[in-house]
C-alpha positions in Angstrom: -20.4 21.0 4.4 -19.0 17.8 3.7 -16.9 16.8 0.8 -17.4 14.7 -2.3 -15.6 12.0 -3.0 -15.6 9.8 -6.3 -13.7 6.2 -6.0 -12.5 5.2 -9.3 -12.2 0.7 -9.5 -14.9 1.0 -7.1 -15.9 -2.8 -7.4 -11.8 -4.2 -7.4 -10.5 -5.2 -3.7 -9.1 -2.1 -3.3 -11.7 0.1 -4.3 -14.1 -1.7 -2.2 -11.8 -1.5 0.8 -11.4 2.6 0.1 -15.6 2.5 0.2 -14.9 0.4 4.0 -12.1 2.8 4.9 -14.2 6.0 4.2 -16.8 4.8 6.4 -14.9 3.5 9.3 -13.1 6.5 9.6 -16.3 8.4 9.0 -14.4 10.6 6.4 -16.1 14.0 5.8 -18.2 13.3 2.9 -21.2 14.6 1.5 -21.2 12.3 -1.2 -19.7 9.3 -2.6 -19.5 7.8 -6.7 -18.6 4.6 -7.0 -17.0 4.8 -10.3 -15.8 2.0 -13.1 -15.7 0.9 -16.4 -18.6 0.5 -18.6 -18.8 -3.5 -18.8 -19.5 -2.6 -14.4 -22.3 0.0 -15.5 -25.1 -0.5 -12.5 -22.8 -3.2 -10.4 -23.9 -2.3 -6.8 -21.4 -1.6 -4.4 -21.1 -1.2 -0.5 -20.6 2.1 1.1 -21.5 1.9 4.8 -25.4 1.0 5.4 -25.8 1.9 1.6 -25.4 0.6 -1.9 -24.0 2.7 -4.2 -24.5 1.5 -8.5 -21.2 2.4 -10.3 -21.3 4.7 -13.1 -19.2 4.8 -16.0 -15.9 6.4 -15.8 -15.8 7.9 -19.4 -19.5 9.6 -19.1 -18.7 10.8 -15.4 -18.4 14.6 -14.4 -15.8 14.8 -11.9 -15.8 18.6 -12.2 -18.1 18.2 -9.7 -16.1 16.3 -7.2 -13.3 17.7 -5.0 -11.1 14.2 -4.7 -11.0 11.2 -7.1 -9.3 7.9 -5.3 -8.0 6.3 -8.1 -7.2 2.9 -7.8 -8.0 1.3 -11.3 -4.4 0.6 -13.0 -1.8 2.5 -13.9 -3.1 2.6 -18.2 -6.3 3.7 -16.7 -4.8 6.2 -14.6 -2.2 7.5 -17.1 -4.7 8.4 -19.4 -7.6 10.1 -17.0 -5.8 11.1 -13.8 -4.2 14.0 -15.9 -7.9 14.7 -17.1 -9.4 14.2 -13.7 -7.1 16.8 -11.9 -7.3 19.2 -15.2 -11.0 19.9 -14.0 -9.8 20.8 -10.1 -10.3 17.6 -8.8 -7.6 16.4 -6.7 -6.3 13.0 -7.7 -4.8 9.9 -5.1 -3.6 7.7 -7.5 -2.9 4.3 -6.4 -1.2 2.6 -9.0 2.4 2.4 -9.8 2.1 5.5 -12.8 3.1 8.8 -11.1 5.2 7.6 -8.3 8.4 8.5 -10.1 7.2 11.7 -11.7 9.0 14.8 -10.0 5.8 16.8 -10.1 4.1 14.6 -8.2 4.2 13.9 -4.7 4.5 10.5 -3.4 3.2 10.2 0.3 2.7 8.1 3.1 1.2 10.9 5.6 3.3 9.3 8.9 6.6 9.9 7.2 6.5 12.6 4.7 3.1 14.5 4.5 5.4 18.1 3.7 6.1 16.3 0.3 2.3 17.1 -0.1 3.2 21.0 -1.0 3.9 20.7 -4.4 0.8 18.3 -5.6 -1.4 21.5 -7.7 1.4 20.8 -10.2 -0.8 18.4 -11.8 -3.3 17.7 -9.2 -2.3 14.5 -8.7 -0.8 12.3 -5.2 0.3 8.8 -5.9 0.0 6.5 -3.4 3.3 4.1 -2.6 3.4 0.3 -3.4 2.1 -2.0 -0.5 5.0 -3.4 0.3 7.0 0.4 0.6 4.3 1.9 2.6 4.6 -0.3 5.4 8.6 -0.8 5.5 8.8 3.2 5.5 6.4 3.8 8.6 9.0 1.1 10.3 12.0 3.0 9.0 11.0 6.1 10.0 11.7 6.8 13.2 14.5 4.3 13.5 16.2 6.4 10.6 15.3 9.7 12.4 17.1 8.9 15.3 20.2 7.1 14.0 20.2 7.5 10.5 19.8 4.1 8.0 22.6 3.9 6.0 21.4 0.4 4.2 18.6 -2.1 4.1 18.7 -5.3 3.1 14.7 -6.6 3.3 12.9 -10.0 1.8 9.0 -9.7 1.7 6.2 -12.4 2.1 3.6 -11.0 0.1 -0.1 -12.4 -0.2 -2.3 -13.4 -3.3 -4.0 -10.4 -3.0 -1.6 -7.6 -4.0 -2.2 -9.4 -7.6 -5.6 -8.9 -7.2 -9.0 -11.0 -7.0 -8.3 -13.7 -9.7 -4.8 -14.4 -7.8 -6.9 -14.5 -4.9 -9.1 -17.2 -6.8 -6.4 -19.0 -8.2 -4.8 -19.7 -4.3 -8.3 -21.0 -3.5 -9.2 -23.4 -6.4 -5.7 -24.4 -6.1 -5.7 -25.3 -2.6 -9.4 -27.1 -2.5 -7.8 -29.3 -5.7 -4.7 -30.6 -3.6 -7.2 -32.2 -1.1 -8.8 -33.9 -4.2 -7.2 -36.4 -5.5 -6.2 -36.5 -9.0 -7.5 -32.7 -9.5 -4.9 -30.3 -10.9 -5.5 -26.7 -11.6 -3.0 -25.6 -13.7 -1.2 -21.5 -12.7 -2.6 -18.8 -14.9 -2.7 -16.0 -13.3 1.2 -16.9 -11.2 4.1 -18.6 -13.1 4.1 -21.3 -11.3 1.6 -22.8 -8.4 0.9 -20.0 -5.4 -1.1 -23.0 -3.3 2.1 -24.8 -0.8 4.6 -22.9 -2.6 6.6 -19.3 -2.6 7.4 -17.6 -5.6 10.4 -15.4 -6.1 9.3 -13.2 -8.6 6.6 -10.3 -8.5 6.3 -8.2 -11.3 8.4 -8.2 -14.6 12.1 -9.3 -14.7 14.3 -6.7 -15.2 18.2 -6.4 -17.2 20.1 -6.3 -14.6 17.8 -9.8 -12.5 15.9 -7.5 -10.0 12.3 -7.7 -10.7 10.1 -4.4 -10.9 8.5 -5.0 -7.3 12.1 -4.9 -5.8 13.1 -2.0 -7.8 9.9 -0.3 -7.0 10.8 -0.6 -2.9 14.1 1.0 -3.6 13.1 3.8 -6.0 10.5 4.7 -3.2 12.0 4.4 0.0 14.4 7.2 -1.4 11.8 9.3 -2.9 9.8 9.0 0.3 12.3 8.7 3.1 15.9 9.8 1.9 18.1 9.5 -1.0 21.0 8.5 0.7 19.4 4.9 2.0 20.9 2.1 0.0 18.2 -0.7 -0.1 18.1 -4.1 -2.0 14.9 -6.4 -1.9 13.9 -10.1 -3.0 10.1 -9.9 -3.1 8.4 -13.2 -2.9 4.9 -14.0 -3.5 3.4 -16.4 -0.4 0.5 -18.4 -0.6 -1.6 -15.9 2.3 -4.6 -14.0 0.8 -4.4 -11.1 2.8 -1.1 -9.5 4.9 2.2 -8.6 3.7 5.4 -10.0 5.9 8.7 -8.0 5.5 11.9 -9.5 6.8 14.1 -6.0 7.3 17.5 -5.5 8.2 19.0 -2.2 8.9 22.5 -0.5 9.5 22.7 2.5 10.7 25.4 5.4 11.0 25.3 5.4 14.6 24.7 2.7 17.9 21.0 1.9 18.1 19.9 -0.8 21.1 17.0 -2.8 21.0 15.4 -1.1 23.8 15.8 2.3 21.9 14.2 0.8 18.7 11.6 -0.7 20.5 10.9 2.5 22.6 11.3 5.0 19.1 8.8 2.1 17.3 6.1 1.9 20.3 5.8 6.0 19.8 5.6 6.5 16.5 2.2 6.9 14.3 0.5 4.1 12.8 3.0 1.2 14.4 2.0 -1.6 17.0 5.1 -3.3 18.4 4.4 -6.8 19.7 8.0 -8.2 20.1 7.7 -11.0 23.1 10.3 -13.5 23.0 8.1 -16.4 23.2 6.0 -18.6 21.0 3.2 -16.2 19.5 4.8 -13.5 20.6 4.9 -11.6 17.2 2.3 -10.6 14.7 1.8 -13.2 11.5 -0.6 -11.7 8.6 -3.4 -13.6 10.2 -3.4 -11.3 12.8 -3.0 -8.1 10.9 -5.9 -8.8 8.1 -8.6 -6.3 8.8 -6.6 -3.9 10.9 -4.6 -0.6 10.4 -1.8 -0.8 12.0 1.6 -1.7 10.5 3.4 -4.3 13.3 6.4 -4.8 14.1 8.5 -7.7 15.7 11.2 -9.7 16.6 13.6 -6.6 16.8 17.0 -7.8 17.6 21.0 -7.0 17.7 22.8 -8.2 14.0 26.1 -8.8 15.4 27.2 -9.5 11.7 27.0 -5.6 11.1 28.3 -2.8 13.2 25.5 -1.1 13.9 22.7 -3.3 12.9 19.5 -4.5 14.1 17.0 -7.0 12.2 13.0 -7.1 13.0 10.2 -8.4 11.1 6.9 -6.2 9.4 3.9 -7.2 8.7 0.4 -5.2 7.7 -2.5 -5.4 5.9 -1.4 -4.8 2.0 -5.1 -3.9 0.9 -5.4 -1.5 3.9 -2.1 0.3 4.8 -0.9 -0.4 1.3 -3.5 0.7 -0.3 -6.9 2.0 0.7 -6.2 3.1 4.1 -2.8 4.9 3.4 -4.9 6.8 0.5 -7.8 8.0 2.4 -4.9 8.9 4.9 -3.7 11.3 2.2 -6.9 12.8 1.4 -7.6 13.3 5.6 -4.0 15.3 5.5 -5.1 17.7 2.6 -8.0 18.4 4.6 -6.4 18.9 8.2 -3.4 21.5 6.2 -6.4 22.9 4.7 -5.2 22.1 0.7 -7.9 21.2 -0.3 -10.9 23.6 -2.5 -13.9 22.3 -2.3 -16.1 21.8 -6.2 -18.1 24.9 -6.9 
């Protein structure tokens, strides 16, 4: 007997992926709900070789399910993930609500699935921001072996950690700068996304870090360790799909190159492609689609003692989201946590 699985945001970019990432991985379910609001009542959605109508989130019975993969915004998820895992449904939250609450674990199953213990406090498992998840698998086993002492890292993120009508707005923005005398004007970004980077993801905060950067910090050290100091500048790029992380590390102790690059090749859910040549590193391009987090151009920093630089990159709507939640929910089942619904 298979599980049964209900995907709450079913028809956003996310919760479609989680409906791909099920089936690819050819999950253990019995059954699936594609769940949403009521204005998505009856909107058909993939699941494999089927389509699946959504039903309505507030008229759903999820007593009857054993794991909800939320992924419909943190109001949404403050107010039913609570409710959800009340009724013995195990919750894997992917919004940004219970990431900092004690009681509930935050996971990324490559470097901290023992964190997953204490998650029948509430019932619920939050999922890390996109642009955490994948610097942490990288971290991991560098900070294993030598222990990180600091991290200094710039992302490149794409439209689509904003969601589909940032994903729009790149597009009708690019198609008008090859028509002249065509404008669209930002609404969803502060200023234009098409030819352009924007420093500033998220809201501003007092002290001029925005929430994005503060998030990467407050989760690296609930995830990895306390002790890592980390500052970030998060930038939005205009790529629809693939997050780029520019990451420099110190470390307590001597690490070379060839003992990174060794410690990276070996550890779960990482592809090194680090050829010093033209090409030979991974751009988001590349990593769209797949589930691997890459790494490359790992080098000396002769600026720090003990420091070596390298590049990330990974699929933000797959390891940062969808992928990295199912992930969870596999890891529940393997440690067998998980009670099935009556």
């Amino acid at each position: 007997m298979g599980y049964k699985v209900a995907v709450v945001g079913a028809t956003g970019n996310v919760g479609r992926e989680m409906m791909n990432v099920l089936t690819e991985r050819r999950f253990p379910a019995d059954e699936v709900f594609a769940i949403a609001s009521r204005r998505s009542l009856g909107t058909e959605v993939s699941y494999g070789d089927r389509t699946l109508k959504c039903q309505d989130l507030e008229k759903f019975d999820f007593s009857k399910v054993d794991i909800c993969l939320m992924s419909a915004g943190s109001s949404v998820s403050k107010e039913w993930s609570p409710r959800i895992g009340a009724m013995g449904c195990v919750v894997i939250d992917n919004s940004s609500c219970w990431r900092y609450d004690r009681d509930v674990p935050l996971v990324v199953p490559e470097v901290n699935p023992d964190a997953l213990a204490g998650f029948s406090k509430k019932n619920i498992i939050a999922n890390p921001n996109c642009s955490t998840a994948q610097l942490v698998v990288a971290l991991k086993p560098l900070h294993d072996a030598a222990t990180i002492k600091r991290v200094v890292v710039s992302t490149y993120q794409s439209v689509s950690g904003a969601g589909k009508d940032a994903m729009d707005e790149l597009w009708s923005q690019t198609k008008a700068k090859y028509v002249p005398g065509t404008e669209v004007e930002p609404t969803k970004f502060p200023k234009q996304i098409a030819f352009n980077c924007i420093p500033h993801i998220d809201v501003f905060m007092e002290d001029g870090f925005t929430k994005e950067e503060w998030k990467m910090m407050a989760e690296t050290k609930k995830i990895l360790d306390p002790k890592i100091k980390l500052t970030a500048t998060c930038v939005r790029v205009p790529v629809f799909v693939g997050h780029s992380e520019s990451v420099n590390i110190e470390f307590a102790r001597a690490i070379s190159v060839e003992e990174a690059r060794e410690l990276l090749s070996n550890a779960p859910g990482i592809l090194v492609v680090d050829k010093r040549e033209p090409g030979g590193y991974v751009t988001p391009v590349e990593a769209a689609g797949e589930y691997a987090t890459y790494v490359s151009r790992i080098r000396e920093d002769a600026t720090t003692e003990n420091g070596l630089a390298m590049w990330v990159v990974s699929d933000n709507l797959l390891k940062g989201a969808a992928l990295n939640t199912v992930q969870i929910a596999e890891t529940l089942i393997e440690r067998n946590m998980l009670k099935k619904a009556a």
